[in-house]
PDB file with one MODEL, atoms N, CA, C and O in Angstrom:
MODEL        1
ATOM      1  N   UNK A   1     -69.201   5.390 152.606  1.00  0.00           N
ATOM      2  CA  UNK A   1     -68.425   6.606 152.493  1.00  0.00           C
ATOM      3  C   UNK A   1     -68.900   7.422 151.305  1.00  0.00           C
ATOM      4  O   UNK A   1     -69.002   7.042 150.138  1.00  0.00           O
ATOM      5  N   UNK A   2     -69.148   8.507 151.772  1.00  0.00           N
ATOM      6  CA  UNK A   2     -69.464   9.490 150.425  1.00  0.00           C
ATOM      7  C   UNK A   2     -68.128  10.555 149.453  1.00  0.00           C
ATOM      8  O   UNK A   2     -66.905  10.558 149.589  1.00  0.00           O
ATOM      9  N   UNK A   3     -68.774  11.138 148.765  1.00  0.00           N
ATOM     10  CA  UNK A   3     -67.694  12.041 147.758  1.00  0.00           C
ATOM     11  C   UNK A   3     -67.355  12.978 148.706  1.00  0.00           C
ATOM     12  O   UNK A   3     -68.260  13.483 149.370  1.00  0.00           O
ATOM     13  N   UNK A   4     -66.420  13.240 148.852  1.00  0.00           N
ATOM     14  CA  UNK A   4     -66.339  14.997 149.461  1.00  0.00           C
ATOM     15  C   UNK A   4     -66.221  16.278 148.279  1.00  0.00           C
ATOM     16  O   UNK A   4     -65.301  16.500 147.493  1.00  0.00           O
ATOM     17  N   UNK A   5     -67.364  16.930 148.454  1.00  0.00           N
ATOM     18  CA  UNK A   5     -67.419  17.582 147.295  1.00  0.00           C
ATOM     19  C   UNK A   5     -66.353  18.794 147.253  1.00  0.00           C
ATOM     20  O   UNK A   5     -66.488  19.554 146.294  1.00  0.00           O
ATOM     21  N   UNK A   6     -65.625  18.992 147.889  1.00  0.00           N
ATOM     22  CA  UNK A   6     -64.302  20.222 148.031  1.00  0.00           C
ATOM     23  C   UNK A   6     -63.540  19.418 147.107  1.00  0.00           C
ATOM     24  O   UNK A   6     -63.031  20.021 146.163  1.00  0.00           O
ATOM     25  N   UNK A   7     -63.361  18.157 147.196  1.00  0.00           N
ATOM     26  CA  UNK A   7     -62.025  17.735 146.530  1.00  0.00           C
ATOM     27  C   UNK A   7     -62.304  17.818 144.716  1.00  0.00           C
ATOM     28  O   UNK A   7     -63.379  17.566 144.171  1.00  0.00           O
ATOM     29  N   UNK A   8     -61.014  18.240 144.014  1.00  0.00           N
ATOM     30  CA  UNK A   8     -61.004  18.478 142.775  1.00  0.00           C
ATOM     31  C   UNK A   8     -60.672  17.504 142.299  1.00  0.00           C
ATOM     32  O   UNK A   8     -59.815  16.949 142.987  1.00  0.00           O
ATOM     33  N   UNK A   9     -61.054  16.727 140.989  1.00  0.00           N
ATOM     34  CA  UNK A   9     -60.559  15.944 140.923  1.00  0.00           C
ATOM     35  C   UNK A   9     -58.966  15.880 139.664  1.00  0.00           C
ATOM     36  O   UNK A   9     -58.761  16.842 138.924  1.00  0.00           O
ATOM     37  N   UNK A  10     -58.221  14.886 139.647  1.00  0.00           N
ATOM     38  CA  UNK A  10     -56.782  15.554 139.402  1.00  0.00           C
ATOM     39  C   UNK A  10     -57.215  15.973 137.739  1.00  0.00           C
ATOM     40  O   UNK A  10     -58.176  15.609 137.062  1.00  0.00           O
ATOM     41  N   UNK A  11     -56.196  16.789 137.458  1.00  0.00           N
ATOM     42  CA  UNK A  11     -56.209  17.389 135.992  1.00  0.00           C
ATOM     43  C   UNK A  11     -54.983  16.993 135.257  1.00  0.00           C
ATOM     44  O   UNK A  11     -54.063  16.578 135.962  1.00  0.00           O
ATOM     45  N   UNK A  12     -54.817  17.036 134.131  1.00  0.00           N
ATOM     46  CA  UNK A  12     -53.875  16.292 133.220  1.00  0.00           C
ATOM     47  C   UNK A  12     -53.424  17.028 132.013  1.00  0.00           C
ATOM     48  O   UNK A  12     -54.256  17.826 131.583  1.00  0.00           O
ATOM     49  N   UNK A  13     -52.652  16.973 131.567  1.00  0.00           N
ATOM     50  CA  UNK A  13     -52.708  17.932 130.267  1.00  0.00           C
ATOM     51  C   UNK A  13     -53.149  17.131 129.051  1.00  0.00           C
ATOM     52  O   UNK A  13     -53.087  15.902 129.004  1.00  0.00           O
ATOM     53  N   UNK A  14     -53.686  18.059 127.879  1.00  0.00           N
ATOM     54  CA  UNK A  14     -54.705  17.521 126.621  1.00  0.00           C
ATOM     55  C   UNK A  14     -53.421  17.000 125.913  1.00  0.00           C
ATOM     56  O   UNK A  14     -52.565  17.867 126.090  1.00  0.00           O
ATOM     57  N   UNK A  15     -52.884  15.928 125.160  1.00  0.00           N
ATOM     58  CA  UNK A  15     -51.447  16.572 124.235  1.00  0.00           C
ATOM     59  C   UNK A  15     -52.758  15.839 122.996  1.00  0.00           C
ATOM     60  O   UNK A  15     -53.789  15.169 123.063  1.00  0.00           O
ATOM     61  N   UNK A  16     -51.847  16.529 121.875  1.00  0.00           N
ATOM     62  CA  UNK A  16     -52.512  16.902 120.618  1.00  0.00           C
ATOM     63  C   UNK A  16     -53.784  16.677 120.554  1.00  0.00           C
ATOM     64  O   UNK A  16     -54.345  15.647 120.182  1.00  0.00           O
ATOM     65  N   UNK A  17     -54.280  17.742 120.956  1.00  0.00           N
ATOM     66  CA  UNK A  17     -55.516  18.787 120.686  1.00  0.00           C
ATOM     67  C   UNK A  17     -54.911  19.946 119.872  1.00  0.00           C
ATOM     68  O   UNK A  17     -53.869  20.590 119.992  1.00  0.00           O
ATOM     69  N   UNK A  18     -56.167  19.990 118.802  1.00  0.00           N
ATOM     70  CA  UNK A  18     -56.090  20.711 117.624  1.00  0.00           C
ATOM     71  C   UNK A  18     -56.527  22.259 118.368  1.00  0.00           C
ATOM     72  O   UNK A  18     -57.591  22.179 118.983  1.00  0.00           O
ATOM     73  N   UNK A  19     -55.835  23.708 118.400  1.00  0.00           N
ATOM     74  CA  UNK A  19     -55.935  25.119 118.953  1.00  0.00           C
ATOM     75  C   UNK A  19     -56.286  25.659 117.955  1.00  0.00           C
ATOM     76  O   UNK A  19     -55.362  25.806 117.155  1.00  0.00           O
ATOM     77  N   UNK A  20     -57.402  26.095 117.577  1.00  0.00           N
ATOM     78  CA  UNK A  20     -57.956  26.989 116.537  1.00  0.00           C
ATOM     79  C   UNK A  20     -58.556  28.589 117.296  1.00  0.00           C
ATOM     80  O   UNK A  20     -59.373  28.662 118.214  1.00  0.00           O
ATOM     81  N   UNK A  21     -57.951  29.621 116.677  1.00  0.00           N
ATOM     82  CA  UNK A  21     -58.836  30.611 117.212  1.00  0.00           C
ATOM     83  C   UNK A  21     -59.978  30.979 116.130  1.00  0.00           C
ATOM     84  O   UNK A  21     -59.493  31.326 115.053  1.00  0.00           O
ATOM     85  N   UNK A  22     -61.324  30.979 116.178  1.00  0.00           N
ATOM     86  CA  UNK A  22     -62.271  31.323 115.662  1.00  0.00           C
ATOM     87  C   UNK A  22     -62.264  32.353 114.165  1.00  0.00           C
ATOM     88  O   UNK A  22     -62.345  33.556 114.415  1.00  0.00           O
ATOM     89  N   UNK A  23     -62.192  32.055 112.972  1.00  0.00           N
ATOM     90  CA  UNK A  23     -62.099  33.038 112.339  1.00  0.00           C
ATOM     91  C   UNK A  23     -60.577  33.393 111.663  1.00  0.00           C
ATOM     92  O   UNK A  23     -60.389  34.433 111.032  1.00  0.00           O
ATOM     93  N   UNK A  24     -59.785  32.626 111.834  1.00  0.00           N
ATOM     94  CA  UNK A  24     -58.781  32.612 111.912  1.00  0.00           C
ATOM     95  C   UNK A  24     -58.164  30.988 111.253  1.00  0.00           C
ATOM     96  O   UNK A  24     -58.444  29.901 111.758  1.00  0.00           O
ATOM     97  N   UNK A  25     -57.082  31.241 109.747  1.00  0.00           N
ATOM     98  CA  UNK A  25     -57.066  29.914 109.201  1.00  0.00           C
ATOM     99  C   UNK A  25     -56.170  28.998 109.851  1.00  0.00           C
ATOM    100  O   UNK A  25     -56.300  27.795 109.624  1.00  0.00           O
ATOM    101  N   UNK A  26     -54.919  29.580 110.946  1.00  0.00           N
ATOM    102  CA  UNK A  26     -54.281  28.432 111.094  1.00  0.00           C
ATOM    103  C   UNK A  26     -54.595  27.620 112.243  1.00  0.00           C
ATOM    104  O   UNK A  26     -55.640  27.982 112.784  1.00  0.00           O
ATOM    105  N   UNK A  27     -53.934  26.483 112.876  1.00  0.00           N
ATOM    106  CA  UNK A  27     -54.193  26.059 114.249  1.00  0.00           C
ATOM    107  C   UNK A  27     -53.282  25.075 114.614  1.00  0.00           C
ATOM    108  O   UNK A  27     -52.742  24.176 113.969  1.00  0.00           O
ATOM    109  N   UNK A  28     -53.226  25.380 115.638  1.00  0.00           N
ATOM    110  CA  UNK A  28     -52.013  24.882 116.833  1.00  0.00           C
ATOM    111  C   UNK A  28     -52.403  23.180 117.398  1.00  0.00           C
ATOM    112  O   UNK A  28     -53.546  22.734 117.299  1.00  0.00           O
ATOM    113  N   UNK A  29     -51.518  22.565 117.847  1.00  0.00           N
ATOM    114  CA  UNK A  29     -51.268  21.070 118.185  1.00  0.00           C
ATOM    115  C   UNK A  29     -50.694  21.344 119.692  1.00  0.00           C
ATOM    116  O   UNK A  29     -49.674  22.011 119.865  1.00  0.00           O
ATOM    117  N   UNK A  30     -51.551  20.686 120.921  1.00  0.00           N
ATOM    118  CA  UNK A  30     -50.773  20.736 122.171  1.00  0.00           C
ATOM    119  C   UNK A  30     -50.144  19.577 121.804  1.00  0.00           C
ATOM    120  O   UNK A  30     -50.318  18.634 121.032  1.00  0.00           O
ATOM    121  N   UNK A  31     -49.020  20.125 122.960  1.00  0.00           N
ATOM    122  CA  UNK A  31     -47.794  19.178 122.881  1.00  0.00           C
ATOM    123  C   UNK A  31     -48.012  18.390 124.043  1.00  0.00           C
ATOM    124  O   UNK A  31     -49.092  18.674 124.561  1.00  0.00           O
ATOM    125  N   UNK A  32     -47.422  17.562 124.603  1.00  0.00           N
ATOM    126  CA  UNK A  32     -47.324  16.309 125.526  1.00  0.00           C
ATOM    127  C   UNK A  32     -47.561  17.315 126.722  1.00  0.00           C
ATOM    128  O   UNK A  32     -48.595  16.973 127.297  1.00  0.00           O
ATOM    129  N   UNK A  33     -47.152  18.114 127.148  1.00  0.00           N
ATOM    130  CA  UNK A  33     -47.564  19.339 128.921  1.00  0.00           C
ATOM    131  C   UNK A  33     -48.767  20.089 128.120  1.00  0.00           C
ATOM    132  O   UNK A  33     -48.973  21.242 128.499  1.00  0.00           O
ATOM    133  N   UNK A  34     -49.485  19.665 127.204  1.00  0.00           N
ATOM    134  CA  UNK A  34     -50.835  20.391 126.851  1.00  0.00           C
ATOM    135  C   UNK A  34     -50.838  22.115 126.629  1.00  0.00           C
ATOM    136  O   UNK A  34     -51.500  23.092 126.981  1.00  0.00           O
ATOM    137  N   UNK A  35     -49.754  21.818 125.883  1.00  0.00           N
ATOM    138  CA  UNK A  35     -49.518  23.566 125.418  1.00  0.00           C
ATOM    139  C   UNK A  35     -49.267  23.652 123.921  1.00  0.00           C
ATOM    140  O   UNK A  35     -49.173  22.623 123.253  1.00  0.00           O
ATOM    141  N   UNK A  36     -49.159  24.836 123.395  1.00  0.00           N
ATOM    142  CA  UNK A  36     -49.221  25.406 121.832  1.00  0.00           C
ATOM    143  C   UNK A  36     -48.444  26.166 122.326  1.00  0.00           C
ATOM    144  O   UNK A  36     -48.268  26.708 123.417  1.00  0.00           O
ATOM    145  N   UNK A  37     -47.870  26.128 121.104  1.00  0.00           N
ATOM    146  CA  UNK A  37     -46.437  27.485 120.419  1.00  0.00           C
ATOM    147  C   UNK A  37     -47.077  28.718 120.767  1.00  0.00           C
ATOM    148  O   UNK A  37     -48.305  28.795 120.822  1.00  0.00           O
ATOM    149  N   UNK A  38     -46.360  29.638 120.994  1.00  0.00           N
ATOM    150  CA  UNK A  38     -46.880  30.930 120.996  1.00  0.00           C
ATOM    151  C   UNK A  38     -47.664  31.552 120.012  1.00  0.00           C
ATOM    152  O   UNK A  38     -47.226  31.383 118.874  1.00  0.00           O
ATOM    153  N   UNK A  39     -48.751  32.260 120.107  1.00  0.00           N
ATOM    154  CA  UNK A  39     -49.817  32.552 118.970  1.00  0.00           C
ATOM    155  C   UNK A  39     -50.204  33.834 119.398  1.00  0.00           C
ATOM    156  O   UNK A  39     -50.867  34.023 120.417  1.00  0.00           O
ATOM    157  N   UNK A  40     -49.733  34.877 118.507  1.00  0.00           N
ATOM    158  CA  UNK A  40     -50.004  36.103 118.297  1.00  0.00           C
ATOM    159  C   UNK A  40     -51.674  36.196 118.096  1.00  0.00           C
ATOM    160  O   UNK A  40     -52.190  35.247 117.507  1.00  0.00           O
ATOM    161  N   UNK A  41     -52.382  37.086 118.469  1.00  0.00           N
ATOM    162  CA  UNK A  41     -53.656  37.149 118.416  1.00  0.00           C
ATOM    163  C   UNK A  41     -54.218  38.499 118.715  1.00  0.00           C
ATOM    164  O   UNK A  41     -54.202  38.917 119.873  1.00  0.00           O
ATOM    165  N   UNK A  42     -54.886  39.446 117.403  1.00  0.00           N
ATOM    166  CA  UNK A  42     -54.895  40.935 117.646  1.00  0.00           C
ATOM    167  C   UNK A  42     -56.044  40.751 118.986  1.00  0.00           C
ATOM    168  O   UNK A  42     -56.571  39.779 119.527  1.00  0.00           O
ATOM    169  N   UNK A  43     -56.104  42.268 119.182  1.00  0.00           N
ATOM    170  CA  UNK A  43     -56.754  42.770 120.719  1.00  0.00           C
ATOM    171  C   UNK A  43     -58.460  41.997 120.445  1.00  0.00           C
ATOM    172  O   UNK A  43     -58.818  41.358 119.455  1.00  0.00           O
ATOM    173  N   UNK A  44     -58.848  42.158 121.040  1.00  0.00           N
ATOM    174  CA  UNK A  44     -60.603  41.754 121.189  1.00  0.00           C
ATOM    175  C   UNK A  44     -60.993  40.679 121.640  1.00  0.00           C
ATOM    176  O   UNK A  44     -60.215  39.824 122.063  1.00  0.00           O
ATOM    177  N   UNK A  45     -62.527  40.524 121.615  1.00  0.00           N
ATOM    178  CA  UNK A  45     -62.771  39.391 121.771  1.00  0.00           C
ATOM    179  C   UNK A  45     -62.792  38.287 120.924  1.00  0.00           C
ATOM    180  O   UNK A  45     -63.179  38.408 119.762  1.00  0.00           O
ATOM    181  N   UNK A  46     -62.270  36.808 121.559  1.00  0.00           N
ATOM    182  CA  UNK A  46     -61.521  35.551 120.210  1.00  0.00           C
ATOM    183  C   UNK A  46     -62.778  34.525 121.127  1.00  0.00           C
ATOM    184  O   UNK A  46     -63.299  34.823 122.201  1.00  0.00           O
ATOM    185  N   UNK A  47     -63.022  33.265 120.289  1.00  0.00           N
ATOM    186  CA  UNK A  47     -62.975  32.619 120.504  1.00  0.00           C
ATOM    187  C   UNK A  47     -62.062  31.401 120.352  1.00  0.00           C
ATOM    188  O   UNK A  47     -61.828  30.917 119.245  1.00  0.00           O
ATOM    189  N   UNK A  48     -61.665  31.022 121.241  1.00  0.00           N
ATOM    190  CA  UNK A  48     -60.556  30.001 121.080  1.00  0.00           C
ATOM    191  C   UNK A  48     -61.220  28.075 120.928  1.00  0.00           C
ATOM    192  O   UNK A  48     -61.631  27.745 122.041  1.00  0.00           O
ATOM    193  N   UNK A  49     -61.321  27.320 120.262  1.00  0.00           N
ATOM    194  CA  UNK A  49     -61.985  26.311 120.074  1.00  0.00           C
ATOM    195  C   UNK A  49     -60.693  25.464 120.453  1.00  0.00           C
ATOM    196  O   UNK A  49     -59.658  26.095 120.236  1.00  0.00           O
ATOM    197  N   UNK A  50     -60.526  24.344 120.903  1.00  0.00           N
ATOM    198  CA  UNK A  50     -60.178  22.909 121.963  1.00  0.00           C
ATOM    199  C   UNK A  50     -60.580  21.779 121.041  1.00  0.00           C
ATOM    200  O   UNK A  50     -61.798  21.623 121.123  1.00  0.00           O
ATOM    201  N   UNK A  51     -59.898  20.747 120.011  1.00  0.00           N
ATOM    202  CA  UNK A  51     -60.955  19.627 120.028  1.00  0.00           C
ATOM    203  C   UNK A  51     -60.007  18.638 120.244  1.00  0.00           C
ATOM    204  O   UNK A  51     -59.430  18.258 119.225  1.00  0.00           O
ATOM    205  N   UNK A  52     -59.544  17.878 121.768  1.00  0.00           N
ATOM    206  CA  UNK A  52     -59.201  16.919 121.697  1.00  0.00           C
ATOM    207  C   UNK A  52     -58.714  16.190 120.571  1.00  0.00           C
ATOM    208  O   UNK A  52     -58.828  16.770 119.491  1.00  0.00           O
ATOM    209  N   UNK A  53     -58.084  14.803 120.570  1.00  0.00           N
ATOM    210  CA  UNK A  53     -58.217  13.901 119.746  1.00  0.00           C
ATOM    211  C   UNK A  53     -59.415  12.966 119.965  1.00  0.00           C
ATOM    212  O   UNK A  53     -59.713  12.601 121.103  1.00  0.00           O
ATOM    213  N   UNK A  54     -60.096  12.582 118.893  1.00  0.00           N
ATOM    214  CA  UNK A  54     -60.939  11.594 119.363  1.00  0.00           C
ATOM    215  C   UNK A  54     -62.503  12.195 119.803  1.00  0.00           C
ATOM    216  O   UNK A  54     -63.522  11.619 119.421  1.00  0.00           O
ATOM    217  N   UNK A  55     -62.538  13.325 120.587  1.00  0.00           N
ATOM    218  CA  UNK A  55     -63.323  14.098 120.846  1.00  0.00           C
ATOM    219  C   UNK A  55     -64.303  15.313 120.239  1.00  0.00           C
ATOM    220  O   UNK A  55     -63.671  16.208 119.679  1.00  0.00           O
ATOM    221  N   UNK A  56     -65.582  15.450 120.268  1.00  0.00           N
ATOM    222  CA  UNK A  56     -66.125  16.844 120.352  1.00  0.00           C
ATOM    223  C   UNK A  56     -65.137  18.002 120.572  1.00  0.00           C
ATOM    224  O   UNK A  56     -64.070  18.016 121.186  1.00  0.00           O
ATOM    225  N   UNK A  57     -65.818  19.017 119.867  1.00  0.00           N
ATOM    226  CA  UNK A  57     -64.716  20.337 120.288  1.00  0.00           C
ATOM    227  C   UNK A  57     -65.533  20.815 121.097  1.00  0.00           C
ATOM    228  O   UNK A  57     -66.729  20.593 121.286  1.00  0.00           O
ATOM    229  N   UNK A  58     -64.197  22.058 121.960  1.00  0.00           N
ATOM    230  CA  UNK A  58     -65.288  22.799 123.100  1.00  0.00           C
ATOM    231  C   UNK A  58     -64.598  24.252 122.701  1.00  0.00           C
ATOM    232  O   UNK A  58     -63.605  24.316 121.976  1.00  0.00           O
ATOM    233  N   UNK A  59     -65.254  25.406 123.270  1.00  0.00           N
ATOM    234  CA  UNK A  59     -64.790  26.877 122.831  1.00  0.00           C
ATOM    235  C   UNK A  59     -64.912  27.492 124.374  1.00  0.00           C
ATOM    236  O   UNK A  59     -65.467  27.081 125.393  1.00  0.00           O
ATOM    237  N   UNK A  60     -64.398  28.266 124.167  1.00  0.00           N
ATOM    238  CA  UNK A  60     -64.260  29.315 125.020  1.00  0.00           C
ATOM    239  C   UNK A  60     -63.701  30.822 124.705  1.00  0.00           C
ATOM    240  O   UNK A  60     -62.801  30.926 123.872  1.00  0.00           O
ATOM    241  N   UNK A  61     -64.136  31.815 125.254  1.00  0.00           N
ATOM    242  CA  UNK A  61     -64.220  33.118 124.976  1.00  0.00           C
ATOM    243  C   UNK A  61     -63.267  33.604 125.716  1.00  0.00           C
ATOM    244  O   UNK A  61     -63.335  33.250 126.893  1.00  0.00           O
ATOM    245  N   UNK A  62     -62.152  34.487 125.363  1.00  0.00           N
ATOM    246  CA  UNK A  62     -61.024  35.267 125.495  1.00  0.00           C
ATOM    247  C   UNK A  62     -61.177  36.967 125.288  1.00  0.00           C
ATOM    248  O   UNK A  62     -61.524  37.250 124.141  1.00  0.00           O
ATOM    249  N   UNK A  63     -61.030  37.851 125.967  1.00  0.00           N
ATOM    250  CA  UNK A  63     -60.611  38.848 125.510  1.00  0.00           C
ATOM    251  C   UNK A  63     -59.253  39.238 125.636  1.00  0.00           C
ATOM    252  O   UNK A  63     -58.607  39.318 126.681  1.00  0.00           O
ATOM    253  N   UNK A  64     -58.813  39.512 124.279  1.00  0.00           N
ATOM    254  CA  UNK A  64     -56.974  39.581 124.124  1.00  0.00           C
ATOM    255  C   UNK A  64     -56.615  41.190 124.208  1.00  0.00           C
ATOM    256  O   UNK A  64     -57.131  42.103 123.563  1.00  0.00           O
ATOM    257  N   UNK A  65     -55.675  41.252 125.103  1.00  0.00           N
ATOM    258  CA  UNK A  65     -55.087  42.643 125.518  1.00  0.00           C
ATOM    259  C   UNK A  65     -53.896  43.074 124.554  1.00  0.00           C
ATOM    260  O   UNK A  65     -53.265  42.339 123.796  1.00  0.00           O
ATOM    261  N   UNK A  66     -53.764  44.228 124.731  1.00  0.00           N
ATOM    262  CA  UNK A  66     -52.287  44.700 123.950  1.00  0.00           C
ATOM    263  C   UNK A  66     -51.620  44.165 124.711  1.00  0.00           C
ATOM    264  O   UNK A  66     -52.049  43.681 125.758  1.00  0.00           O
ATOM    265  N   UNK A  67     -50.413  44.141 124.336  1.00  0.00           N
ATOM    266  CA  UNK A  67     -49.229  42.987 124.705  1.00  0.00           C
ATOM    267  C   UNK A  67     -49.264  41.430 124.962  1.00  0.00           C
ATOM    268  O   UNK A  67     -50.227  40.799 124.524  1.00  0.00           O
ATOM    269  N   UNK A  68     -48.293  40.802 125.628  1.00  0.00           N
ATOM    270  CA  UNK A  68     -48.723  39.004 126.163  1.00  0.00           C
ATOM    271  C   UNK A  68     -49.495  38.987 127.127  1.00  0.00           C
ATOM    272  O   UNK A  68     -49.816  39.967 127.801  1.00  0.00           O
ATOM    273  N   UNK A  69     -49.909  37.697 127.292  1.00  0.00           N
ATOM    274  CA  UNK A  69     -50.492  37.436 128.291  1.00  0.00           C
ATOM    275  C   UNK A  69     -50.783  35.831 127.658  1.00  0.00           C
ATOM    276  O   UNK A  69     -50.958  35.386 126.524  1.00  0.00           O
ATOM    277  N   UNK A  70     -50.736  35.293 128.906  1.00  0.00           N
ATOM    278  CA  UNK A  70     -50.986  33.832 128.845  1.00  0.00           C
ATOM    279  C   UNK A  70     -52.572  33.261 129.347  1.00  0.00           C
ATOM    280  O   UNK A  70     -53.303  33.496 130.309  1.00  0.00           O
ATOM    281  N   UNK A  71     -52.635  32.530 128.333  1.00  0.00           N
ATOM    282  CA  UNK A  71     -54.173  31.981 128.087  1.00  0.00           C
ATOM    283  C   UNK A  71     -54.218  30.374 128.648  1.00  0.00           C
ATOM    284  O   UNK A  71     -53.387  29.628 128.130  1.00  0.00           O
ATOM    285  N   UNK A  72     -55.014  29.861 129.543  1.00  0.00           N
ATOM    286  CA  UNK A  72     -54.868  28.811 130.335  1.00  0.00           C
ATOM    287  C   UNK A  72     -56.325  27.927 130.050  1.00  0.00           C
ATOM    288  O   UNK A  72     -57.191  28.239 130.867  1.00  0.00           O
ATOM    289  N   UNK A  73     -56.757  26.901 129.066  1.00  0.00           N
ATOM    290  CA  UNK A  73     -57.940  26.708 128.901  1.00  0.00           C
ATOM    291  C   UNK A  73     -57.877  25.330 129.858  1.00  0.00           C
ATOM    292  O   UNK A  73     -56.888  24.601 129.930  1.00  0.00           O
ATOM    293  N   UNK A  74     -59.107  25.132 130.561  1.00  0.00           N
ATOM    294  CA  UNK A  74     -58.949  23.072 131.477  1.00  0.00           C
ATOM    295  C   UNK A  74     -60.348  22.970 131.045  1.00  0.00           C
ATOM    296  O   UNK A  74     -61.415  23.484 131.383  1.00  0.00           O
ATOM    297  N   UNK A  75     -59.804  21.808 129.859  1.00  0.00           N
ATOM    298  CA  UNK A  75     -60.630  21.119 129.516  1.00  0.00           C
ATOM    299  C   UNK A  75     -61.033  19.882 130.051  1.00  0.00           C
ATOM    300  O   UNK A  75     -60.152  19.025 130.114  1.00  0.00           O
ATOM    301  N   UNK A  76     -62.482  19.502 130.567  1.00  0.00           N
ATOM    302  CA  UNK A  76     -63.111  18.625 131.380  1.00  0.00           C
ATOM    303  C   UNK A  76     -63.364  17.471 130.257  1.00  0.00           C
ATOM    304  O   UNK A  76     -64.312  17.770 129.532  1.00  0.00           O
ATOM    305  N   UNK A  77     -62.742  16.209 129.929  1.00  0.00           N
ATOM    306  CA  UNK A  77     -63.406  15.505 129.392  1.00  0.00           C
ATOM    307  C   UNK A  77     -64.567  14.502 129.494  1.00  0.00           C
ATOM    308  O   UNK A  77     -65.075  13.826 128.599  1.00  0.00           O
ATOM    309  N   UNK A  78     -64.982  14.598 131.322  1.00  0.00           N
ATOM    310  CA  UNK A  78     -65.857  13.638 131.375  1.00  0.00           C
ATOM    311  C   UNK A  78     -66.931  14.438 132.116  1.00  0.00           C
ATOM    312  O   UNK A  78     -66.606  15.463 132.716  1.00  0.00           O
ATOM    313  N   UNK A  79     -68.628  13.863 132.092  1.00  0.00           N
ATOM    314  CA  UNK A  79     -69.040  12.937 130.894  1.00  0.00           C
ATOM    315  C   UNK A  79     -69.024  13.321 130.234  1.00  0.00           C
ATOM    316  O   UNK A  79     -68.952  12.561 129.267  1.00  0.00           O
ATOM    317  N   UNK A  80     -69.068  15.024 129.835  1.00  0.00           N
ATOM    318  CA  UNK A  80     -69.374  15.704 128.475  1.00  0.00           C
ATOM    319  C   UNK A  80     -68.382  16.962 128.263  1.00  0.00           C
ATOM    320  O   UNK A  80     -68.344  17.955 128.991  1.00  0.00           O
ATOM    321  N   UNK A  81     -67.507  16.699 127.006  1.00  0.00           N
ATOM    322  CA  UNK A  81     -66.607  17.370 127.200  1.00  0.00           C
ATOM    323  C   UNK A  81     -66.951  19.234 127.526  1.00  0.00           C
ATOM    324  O   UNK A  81     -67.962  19.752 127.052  1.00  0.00           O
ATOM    325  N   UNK A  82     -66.159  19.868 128.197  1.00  0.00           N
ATOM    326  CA  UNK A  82     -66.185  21.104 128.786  1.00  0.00           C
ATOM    327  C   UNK A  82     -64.753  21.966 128.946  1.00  0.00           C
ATOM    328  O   UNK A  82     -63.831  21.545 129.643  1.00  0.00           O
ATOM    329  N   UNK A  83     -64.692  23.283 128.175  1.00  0.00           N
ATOM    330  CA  UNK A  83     -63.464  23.916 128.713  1.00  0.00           C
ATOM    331  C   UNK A  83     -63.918  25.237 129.247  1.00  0.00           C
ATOM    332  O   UNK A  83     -64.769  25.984 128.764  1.00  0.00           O
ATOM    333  N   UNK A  84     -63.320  25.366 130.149  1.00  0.00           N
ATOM    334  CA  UNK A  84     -63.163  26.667 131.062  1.00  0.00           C
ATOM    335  C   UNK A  84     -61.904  27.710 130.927  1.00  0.00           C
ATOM    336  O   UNK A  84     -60.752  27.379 130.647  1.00  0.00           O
ATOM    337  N   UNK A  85     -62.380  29.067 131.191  1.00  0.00           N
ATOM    338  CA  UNK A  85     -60.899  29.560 131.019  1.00  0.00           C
ATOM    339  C   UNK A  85     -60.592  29.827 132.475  1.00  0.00           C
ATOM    340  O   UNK A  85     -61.401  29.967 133.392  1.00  0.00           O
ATOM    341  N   UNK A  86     -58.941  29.881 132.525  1.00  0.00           N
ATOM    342  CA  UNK A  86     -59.031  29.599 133.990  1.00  0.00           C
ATOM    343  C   UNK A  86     -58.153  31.305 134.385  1.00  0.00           C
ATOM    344  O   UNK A  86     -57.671  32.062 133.542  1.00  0.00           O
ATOM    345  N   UNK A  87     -58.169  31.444 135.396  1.00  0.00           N
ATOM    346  CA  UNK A  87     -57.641  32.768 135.968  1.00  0.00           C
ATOM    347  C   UNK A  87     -56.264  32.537 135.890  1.00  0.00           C
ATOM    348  O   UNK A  87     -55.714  31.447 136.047  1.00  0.00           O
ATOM    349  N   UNK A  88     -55.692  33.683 135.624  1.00  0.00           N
ATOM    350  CA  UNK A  88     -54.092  33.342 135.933  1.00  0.00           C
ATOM    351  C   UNK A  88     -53.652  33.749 137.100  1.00  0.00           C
ATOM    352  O   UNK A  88     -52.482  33.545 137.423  1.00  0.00           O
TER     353      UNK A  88
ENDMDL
END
């Protein structure tokens, strides 16, 4: 029997992973559903950095709008860690 390559495989949430935005001194702790407190972040382009516990960090690129908007990073830990930003 082979892989079926359609199937995703399941996803999980990160909990405490360190949320740093690039350039920027403070940083956020996911919680157990793999989320951070709300984080104000002026307009432009951010990089947002991911580092697991235990793990390599991974980044990913954001452009932040006037007003909210929710930021969704899925981070791949295997074999080599990877985050994506995902569409809302």
């Amino acid at each position: 029997m082979g892989v079926d390559p359609s199937r995703q495989p399941p996803t999980y949430p990160v909990e405490s992973a360190t949320v740093k935005i690039k350039g920027e001194e403070d940083s956020y702790e996911t919680d157990m559903d793999g989320r951070t407190r709300t984080v104000v972040i002026l307009p432009g382009q951010k990089a947002i950095i991911v580092r697991p516990s235990g793990a390599d960090p991974c980044n990913v690129d954001v452009v932040s709008k006037e007003g909210s908007q929710t930021v969704t990073v899925l981070v791949e830990m295997s074999p080599k860690i990877k985050c994506t930003l995902q569409p809302q």
